[in-house]
C-alpha positions in Angstrom: 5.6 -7.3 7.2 4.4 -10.6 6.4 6.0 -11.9 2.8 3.0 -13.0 0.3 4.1 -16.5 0.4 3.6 -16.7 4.5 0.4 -14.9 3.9 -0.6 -17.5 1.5 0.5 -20.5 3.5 -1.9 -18.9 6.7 -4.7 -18.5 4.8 -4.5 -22.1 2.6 -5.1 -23.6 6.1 -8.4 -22.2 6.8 -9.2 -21.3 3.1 -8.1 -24.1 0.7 -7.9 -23.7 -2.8 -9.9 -21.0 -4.8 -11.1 -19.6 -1.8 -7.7 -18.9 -1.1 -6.9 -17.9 -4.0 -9.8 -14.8 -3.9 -8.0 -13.8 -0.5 -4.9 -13.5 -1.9 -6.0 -11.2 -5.0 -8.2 -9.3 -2.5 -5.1 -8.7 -0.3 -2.7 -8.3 -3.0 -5.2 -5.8 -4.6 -5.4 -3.5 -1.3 -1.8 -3.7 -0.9 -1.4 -2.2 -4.2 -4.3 0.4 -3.6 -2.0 1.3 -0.5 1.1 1.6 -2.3 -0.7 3.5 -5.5 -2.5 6.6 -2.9 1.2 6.6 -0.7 3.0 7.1 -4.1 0.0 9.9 -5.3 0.2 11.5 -1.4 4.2 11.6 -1.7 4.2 12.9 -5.6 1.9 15.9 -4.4 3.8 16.8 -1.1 7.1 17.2 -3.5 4.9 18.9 -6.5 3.6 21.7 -3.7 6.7 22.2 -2.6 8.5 22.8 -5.8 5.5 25.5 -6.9 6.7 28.1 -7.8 5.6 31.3 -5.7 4.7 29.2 -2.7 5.9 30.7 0.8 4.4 27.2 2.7 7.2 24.9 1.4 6.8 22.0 4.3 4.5 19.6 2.9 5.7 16.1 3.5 4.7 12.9 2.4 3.7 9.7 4.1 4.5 6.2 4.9 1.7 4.0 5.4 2.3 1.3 7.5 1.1 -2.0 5.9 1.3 -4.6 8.4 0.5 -7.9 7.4 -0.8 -7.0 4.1 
């Protein structure tokens, strides 16, 4: 995964200063969208599995893979 200061320094040379700037909140925002739904996704696989009552106990979480982001 690319670190946010390598993504920055690729995008300052094609987008220099504020333009660059809105790419990097965009990006920053969608990587924590990402990491918000996989956290959400992962809480629900462990809170059906704990229910109480439930014979189906093999829900698993994910791991999105966030290359680049």
């Amino acid at each position: 995964m690319l670190t946010e200061a390598n993504v920055r320094a690729r995008l300052s040379k094609h987008f220099p200063g504020e333009q660059e700037r809105q790419i990097s909140l965009i990006t920053d925002s969608i990587r924590n969208d990402l990491n918000a739904i996989e956290t959400a996704l992962n809480t629900l696989a462990t809170k059906l599995n704990a229910d109480g009552g439930v014979t189906d106990t093999n829900y698993v979480g994910v791991t999105l893979v966030k290359p680049g982001i």
